[in-house]
Structures are given as C-alpha cells and as structure tokens.
PQR file of N, CA, C, O and H, with PARSE charges and radii, in Angstrom:
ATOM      1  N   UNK A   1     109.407 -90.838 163.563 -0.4000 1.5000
ATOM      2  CA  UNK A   1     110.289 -91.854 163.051 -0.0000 2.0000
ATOM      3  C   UNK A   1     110.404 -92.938 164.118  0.5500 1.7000
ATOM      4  O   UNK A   1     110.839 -92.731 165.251 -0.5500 1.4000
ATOM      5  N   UNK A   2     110.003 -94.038 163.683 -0.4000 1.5000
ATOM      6  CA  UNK A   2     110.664 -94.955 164.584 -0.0000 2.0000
ATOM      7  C   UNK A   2     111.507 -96.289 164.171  0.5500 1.7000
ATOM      8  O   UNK A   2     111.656 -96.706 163.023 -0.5500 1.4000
ATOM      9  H   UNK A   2     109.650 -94.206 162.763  0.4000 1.0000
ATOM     10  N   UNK A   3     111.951 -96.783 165.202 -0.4000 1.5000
ATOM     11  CA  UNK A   3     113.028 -97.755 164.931 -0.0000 2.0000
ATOM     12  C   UNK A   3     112.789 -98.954 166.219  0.5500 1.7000
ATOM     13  O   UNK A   3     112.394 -98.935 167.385 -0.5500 1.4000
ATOM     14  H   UNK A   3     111.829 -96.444 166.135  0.4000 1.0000
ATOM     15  N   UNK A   4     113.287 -99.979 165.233 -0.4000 1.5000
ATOM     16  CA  UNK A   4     112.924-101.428 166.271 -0.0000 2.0000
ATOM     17  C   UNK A   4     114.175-102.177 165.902  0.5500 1.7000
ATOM     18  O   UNK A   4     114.627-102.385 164.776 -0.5500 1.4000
ATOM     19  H   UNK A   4     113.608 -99.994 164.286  0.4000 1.0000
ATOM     20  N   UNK A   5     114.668-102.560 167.140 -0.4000 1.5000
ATOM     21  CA  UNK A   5     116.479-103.518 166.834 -0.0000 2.0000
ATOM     22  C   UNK A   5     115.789-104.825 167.594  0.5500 1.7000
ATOM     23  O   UNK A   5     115.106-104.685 168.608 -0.5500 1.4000
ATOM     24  H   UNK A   5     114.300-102.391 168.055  0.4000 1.0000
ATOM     25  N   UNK A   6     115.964-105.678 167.184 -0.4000 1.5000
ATOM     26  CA  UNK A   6     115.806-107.598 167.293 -0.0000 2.0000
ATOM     27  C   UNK A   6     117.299-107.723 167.594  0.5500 1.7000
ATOM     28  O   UNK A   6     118.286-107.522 166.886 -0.5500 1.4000
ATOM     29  H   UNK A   6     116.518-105.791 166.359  0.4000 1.0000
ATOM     30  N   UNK A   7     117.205-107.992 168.458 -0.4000 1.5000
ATOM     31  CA  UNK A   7     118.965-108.648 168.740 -0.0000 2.0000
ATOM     32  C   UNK A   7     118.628-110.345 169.708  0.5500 1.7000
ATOM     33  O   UNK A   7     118.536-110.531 170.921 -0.5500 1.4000
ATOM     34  H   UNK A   7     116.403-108.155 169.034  0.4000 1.0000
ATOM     35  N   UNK A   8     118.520-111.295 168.585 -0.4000 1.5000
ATOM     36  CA  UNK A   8     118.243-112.226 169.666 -0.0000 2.0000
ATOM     37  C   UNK A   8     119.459-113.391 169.523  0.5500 1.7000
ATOM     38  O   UNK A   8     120.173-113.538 168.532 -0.5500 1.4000
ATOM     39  H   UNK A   8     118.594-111.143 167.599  0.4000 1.0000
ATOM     40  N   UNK A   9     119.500-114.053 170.571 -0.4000 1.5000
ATOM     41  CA  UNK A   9     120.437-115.168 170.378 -0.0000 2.0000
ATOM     42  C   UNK A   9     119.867-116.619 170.340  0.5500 1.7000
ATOM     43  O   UNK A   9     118.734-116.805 170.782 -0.5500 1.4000
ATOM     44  H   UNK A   9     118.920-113.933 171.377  0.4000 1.0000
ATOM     45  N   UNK A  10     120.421-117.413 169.954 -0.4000 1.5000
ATOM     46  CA  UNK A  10     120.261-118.972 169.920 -0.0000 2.0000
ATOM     47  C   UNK A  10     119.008-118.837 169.175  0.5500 1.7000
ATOM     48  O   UNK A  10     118.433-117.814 168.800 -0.5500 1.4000
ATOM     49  H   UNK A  10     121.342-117.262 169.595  0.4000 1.0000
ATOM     50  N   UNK A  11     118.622-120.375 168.999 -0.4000 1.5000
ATOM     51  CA  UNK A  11     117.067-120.601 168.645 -0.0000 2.0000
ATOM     52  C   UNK A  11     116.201-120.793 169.687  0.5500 1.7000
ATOM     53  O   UNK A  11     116.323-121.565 170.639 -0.5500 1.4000
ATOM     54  H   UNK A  11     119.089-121.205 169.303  0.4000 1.0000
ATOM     55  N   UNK A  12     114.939-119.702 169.323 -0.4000 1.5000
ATOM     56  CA  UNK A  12     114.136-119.837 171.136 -0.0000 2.0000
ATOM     57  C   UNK A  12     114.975-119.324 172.340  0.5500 1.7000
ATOM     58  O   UNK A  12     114.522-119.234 173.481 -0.5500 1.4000
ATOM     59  H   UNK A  12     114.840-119.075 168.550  0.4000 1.0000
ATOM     60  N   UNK A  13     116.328-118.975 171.950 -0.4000 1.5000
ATOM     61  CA  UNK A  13     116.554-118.426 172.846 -0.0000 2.0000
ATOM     62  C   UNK A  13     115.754-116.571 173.584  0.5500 1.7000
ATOM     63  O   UNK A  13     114.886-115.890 173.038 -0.5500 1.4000
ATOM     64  H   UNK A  13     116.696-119.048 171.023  0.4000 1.0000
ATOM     65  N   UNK A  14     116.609-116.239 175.138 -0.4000 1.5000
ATOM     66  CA  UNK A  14     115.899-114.738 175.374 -0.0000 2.0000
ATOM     67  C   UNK A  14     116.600-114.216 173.901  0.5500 1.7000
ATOM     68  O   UNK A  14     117.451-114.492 173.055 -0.5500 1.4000
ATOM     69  H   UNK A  14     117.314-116.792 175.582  0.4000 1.0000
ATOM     70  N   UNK A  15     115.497-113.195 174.311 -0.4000 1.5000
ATOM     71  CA  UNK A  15     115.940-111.773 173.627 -0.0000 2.0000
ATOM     72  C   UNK A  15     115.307-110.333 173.845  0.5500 1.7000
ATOM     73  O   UNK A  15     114.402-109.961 174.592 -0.5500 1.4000
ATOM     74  H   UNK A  15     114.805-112.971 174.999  0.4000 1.0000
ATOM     75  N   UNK A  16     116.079-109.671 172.955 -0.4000 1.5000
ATOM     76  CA  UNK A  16     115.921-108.117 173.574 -0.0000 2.0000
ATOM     77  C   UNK A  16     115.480-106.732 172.553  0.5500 1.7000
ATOM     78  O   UNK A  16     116.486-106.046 172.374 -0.5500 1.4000
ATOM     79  H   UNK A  16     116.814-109.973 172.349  0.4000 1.0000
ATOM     80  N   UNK A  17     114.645-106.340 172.074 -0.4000 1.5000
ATOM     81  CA  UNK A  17     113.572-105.802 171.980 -0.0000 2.0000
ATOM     82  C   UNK A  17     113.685-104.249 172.467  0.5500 1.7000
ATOM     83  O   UNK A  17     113.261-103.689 173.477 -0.5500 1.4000
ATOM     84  H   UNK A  17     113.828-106.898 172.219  0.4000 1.0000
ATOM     85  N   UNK A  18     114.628-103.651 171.038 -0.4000 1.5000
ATOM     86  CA  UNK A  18     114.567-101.878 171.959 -0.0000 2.0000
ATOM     87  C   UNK A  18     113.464-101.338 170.927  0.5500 1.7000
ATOM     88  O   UNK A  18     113.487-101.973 169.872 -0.5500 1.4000
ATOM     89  H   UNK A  18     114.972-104.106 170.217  0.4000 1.0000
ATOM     90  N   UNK A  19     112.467-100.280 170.980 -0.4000 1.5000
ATOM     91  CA  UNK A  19     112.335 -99.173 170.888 -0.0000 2.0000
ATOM     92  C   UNK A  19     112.324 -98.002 171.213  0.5500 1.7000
ATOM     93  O   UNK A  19     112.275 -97.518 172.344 -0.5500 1.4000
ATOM     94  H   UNK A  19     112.448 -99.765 171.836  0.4000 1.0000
ATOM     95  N   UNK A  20     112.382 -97.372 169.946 -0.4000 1.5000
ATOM     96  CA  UNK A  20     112.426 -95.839 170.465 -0.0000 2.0000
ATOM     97  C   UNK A  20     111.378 -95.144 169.280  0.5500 1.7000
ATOM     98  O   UNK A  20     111.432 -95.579 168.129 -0.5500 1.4000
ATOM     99  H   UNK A  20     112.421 -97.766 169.027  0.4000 1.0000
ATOM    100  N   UNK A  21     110.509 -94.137 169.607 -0.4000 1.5000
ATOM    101  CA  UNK A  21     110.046 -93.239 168.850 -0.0000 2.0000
ATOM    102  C   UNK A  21     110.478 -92.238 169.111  0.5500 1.7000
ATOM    103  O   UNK A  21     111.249 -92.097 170.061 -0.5500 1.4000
ATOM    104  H   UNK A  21     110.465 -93.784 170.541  0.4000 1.0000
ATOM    105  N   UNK A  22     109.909 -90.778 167.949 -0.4000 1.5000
ATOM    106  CA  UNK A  22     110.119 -89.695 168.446 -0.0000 2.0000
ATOM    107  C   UNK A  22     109.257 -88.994 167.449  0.5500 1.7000
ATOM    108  O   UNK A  22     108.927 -89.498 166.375 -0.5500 1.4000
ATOM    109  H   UNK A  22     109.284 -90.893 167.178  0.4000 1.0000
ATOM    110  N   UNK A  23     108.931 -87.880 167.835 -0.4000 1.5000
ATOM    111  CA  UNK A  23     107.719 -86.970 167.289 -0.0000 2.0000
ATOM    112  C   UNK A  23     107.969 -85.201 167.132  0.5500 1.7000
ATOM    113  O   UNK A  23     108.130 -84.584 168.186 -0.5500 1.4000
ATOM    114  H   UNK A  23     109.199 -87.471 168.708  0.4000 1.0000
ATOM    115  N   UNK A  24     107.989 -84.618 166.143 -0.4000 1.5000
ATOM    116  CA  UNK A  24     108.112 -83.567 166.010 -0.0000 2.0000
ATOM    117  C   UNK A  24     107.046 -82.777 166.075  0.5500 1.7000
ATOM    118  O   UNK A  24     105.995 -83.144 165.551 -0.5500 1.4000
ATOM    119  H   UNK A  24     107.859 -85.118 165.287  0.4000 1.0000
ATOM    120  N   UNK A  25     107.146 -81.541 166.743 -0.4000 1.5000
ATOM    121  CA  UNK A  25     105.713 -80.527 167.052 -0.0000 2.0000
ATOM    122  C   UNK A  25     105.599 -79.640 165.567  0.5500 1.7000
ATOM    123  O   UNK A  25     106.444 -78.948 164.997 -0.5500 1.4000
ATOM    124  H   UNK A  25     108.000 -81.242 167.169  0.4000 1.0000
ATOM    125  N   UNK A  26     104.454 -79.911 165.274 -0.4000 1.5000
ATOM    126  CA  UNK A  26     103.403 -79.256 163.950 -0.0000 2.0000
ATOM    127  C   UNK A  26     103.886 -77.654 164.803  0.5500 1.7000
ATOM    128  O   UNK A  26     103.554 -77.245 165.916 -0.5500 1.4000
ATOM    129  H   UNK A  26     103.768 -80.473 165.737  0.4000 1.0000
ATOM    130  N   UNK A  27     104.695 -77.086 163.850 -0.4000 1.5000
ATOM    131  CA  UNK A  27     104.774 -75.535 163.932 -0.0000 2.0000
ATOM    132  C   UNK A  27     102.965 -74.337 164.036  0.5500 1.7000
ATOM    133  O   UNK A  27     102.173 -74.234 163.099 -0.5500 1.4000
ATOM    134  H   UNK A  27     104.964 -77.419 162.946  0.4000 1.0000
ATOM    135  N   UNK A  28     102.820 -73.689 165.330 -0.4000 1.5000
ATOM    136  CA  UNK A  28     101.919 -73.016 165.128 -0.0000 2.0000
ATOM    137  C   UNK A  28     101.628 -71.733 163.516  0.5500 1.7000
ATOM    138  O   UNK A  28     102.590 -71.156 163.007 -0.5500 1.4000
ATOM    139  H   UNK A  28     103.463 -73.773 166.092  0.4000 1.0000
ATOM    140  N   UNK A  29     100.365 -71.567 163.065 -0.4000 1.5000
ATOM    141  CA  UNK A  29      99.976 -71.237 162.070 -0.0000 2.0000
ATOM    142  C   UNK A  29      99.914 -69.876 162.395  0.5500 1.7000
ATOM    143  O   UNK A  29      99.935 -69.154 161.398 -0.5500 1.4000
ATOM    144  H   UNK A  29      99.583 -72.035 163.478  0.4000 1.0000
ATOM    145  N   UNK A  30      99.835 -69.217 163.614 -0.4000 1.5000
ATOM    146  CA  UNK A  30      99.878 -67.613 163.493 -0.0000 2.0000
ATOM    147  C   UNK A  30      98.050 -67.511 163.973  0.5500 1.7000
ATOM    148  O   UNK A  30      97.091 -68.282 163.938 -0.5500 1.4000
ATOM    149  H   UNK A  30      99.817 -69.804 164.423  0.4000 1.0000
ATOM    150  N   UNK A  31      98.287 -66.170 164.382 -0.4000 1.5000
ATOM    151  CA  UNK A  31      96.572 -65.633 164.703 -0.0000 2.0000
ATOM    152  C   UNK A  31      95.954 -65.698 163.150  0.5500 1.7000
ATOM    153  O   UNK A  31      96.524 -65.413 162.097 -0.5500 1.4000
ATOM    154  H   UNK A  31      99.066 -65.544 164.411  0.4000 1.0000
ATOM    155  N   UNK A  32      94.354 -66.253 163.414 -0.4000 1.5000
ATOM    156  CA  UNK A  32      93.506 -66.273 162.318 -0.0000 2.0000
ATOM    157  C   UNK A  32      92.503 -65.012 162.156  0.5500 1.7000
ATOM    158  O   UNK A  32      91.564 -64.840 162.934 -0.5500 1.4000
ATOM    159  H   UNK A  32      93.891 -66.485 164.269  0.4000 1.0000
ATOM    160  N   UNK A  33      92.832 -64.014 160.907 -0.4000 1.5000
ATOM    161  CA  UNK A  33      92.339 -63.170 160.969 -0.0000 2.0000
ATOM    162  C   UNK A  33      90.366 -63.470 161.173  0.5500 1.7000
ATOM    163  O   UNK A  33      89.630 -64.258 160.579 -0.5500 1.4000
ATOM    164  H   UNK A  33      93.594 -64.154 160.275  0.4000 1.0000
ATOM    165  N   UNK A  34      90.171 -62.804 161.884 -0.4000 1.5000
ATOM    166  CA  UNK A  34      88.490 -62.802 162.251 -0.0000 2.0000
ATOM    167  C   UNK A  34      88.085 -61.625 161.300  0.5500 1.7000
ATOM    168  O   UNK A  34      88.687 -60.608 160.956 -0.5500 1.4000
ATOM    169  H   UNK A  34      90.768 -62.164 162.367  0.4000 1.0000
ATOM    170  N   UNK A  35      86.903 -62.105 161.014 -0.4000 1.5000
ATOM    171  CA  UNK A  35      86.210 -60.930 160.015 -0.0000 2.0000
ATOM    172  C   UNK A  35      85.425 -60.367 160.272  0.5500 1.7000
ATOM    173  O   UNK A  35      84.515 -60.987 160.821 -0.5500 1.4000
ATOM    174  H   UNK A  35      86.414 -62.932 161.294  0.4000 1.0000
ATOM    175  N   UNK A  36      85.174 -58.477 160.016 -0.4000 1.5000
ATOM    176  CA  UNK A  36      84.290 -58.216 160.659 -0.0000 2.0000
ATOM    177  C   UNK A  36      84.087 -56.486 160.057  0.5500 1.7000
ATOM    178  O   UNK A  36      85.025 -56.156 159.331 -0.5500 1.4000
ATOM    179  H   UNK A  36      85.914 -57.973 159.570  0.4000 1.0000
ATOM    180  N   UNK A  37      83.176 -55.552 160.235 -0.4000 1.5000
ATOM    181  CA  UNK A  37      82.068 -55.216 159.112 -0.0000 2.0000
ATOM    182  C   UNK A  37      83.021 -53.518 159.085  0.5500 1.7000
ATOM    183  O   UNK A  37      83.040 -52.769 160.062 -0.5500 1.4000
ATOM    184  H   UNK A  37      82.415 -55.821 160.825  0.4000 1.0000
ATOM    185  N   UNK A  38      83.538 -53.297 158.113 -0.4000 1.5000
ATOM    186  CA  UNK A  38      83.814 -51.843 157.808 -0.0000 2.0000
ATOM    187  C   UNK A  38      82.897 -50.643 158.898  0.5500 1.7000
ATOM    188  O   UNK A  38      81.965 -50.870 159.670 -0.5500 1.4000
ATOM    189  H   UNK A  38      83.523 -53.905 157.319  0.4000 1.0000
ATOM    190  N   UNK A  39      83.562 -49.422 158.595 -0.4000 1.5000
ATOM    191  CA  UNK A  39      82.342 -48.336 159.369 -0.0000 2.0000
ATOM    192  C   UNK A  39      81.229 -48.184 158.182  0.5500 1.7000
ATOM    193  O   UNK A  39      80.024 -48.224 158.429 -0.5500 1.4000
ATOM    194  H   UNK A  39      84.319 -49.238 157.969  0.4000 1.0000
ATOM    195  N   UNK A  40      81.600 -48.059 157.266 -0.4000 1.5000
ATOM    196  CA  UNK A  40      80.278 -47.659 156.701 -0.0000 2.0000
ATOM    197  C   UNK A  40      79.118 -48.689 156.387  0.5500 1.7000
ATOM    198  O   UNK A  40      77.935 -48.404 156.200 -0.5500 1.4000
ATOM    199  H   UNK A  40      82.579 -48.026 157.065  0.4000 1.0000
ATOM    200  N   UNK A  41      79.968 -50.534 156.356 -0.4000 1.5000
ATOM    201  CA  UNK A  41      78.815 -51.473 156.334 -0.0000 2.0000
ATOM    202  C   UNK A  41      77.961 -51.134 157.607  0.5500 1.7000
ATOM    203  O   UNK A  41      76.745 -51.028 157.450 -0.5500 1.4000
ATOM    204  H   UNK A  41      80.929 -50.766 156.508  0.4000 1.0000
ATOM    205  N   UNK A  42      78.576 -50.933 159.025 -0.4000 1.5000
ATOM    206  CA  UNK A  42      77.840 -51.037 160.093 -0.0000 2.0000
ATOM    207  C   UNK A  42      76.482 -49.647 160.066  0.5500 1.7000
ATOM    208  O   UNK A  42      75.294 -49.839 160.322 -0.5500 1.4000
ATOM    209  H   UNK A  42      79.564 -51.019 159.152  0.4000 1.0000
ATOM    210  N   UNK A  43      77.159 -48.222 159.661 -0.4000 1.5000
ATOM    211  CA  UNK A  43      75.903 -47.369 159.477 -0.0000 2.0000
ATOM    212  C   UNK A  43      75.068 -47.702 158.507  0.5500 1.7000
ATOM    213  O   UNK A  43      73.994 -47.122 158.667 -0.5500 1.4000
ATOM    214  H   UNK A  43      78.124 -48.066 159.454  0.4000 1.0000
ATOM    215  N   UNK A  44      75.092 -48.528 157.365 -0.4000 1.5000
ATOM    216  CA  UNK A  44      74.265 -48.919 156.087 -0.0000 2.0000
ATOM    217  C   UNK A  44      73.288 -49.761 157.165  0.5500 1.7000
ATOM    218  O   UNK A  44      72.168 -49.408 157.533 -0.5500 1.4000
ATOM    219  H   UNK A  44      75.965 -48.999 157.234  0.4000 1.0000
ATOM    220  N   UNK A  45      74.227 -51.325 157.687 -0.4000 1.5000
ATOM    221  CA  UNK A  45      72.861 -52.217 158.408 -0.0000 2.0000
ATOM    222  C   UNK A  45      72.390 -51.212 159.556  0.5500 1.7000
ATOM    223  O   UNK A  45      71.171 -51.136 159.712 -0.5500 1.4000
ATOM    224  H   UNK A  45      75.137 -51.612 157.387  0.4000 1.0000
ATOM    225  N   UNK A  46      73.103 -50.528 160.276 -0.4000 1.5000
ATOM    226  CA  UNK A  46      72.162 -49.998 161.534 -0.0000 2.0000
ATOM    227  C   UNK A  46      70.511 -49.238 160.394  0.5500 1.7000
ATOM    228  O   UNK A  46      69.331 -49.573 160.493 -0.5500 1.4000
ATOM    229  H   UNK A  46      74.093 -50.589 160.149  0.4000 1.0000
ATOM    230  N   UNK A  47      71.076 -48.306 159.545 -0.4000 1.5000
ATOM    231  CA  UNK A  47      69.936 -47.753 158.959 -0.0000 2.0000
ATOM    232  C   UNK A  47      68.995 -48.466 158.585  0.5500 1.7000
ATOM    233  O   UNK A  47      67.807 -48.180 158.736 -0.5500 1.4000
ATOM    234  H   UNK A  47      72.035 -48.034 159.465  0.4000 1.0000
ATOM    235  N   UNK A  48      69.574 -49.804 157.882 -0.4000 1.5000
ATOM    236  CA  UNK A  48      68.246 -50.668 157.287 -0.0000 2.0000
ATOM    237  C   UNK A  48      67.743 -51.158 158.688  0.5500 1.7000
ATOM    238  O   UNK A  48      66.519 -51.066 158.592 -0.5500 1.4000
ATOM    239  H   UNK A  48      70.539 -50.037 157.759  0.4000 1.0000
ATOM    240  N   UNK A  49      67.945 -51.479 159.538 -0.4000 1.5000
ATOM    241  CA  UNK A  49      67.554 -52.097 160.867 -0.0000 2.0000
ATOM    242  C   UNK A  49      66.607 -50.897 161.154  0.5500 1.7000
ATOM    243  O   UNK A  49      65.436 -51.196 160.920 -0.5500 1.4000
ATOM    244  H   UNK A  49      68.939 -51.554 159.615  0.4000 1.0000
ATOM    245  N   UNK A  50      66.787 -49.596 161.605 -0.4000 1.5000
ATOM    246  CA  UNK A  50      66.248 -48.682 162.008 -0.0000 2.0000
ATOM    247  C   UNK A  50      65.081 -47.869 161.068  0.5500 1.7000
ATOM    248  O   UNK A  50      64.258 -47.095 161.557 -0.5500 1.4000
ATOM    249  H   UNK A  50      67.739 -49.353 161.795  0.4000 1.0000
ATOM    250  N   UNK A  51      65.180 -48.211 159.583 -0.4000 1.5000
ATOM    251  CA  UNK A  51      63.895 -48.679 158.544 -0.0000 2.0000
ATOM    252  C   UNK A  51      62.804 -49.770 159.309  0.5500 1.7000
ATOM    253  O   UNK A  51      61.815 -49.658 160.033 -0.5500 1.4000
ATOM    254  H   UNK A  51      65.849 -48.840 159.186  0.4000 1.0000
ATOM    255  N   UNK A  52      63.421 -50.646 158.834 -0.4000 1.5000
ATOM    256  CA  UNK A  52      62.602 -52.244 159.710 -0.0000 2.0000
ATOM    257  C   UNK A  52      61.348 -51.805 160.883  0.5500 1.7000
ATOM    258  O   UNK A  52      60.138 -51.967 161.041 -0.5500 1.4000
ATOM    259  H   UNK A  52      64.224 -50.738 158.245  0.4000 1.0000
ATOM    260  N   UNK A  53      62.377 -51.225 161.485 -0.4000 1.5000
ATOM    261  CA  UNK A  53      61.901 -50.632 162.964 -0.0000 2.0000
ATOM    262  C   UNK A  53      60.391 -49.772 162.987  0.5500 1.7000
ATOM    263  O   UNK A  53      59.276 -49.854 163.501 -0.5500 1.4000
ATOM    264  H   UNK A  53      63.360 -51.093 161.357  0.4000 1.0000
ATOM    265  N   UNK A  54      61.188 -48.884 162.047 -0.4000 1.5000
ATOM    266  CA  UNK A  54      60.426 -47.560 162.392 -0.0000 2.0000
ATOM    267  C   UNK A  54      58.914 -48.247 161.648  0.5500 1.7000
ATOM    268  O   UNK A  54      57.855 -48.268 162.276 -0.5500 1.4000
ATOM    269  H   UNK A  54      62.094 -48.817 161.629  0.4000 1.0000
ATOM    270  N   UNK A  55      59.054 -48.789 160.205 -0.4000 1.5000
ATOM    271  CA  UNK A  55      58.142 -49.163 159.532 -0.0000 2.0000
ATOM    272  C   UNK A  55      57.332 -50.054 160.323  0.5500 1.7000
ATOM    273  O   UNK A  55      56.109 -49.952 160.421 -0.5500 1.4000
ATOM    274  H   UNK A  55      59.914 -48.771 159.696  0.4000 1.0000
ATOM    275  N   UNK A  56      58.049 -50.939 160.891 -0.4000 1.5000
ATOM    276  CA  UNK A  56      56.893 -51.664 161.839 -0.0000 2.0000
ATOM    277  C   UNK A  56      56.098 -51.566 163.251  0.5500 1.7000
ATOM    278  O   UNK A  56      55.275 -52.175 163.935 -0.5500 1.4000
ATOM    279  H   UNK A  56      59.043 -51.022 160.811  0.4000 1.0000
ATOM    280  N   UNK A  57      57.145 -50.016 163.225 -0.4000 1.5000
ATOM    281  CA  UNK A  57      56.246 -49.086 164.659 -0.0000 2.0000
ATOM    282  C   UNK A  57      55.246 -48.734 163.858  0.5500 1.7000
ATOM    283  O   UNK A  57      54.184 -49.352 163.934 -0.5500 1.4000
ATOM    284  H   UNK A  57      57.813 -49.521 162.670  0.4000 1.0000
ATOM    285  N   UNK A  58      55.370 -47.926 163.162 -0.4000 1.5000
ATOM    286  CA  UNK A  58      54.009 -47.472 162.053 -0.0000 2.0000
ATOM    287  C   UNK A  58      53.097 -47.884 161.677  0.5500 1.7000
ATOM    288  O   UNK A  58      52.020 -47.315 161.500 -0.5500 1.4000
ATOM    289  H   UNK A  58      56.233 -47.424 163.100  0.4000 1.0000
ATOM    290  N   UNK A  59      53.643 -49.895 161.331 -0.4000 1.5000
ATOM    291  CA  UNK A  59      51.735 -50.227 161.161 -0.0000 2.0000
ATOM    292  C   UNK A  59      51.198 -50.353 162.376  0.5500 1.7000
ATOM    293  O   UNK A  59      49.998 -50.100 162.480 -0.5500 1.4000
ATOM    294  H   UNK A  59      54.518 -50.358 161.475  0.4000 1.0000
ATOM    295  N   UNK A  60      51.631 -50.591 163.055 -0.4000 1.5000
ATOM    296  CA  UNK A  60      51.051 -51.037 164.583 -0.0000 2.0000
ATOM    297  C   UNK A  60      49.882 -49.486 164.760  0.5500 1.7000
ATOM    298  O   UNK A  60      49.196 -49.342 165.771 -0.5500 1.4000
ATOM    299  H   UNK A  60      52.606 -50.797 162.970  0.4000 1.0000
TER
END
C-alpha cells in the first residue's frame, strides 16, 4: 500500500513531498512433497534392469 501527501504552499511556492510504502511477506507454502518409487516399483525396475543386463551379457 502506498500513500503520497502534496502539502504545498503559495504558487511555485517550496513544498513537501512525504512517502511511505509498506509491504507484506507472501506466507511460506510448507515442504513440497518429492516423489519417489514404492518398494515393490523399485524390485519390479531393479528386475527389468537386471533382465536388460543379463540378456545383453548373453549376446556378447
């Protein structure tokens, strides 16, 4: 929010010129859950990985 006051006198006369702002802090959102692989996804890919493997020790 801000605010500006003109307080001047005479014509051409000085004058005086306040501001002020002010700013409120964006509330933090909390930890972002990270995603990441069940036990049984991880033994499914290790096995297909260790397929991959073995099959391509074999043609060799």
């Amino acid at each position: 929010c801000a605010e500006a006051h003109d307080d001047l006198t005479g014509a051409g006369g000085a004058g005086q010129v306040i501001m002020s702002f002010s700013a409120v802090p964006v509330g933090g959102t909390g930890a972002a859950p990270i995603p990441t692989m069940s036990e049984w996804g991880l033994i499914a890919l290790s096995s297909l990985l260790a397929l991959f493997a073995f099959a391509r020790v074999r043609r060799r």
